[in-house]
C-alpha positions, 0 to 999 in steps of 0.5 A: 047748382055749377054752371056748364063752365063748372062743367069745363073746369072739373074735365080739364082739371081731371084730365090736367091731373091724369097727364100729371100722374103719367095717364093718358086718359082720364079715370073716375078717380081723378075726376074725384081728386079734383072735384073739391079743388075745381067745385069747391067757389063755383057753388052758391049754397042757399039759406038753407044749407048755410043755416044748417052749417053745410060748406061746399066742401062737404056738399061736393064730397057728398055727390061725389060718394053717391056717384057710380064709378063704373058710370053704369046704371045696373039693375038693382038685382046685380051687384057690383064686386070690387 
């Protein structure tokens, strides 16, 4: 897992990224933008993961797609409607 300075440094750079874009707030996908680049050499794969040939990159890219962006846990019977 990241460590709480992980933490740090993915809103940082989210927030850094926002400001860039000419926001003053941060959104889920500037979060996602700098998830990879912020994440990417704080993760230590175990033997596993290495054996299978699994990179941090992909691991990364992989939560970031299972993550709500609305950051709400609905019930299962709702659909969210992009």
């Amino acid at each position: 897992g990241a460590s709480p300075r992980a933490a740090i440094a993915l809103a940082e750079s989210a927030r850094a990224f926002a400001l860039l874009a000419g926001r003053p707030t941060v959104g889920f996908e500037d979060v996602q933008a700098v998830a990879v680049p912020a994440l990417n050499h704080r993760l230590i794969l175990n033997y596993k993961a290495r054996f299978d040939g699994v990179t941090t990159t992909q691991l990364i890219e992989r939560l970031m797609k299972q993550l709500d962006p609305t950051g709400l846990a609905l019930p299962k019977e709702i659909e969210v409607v992009a």
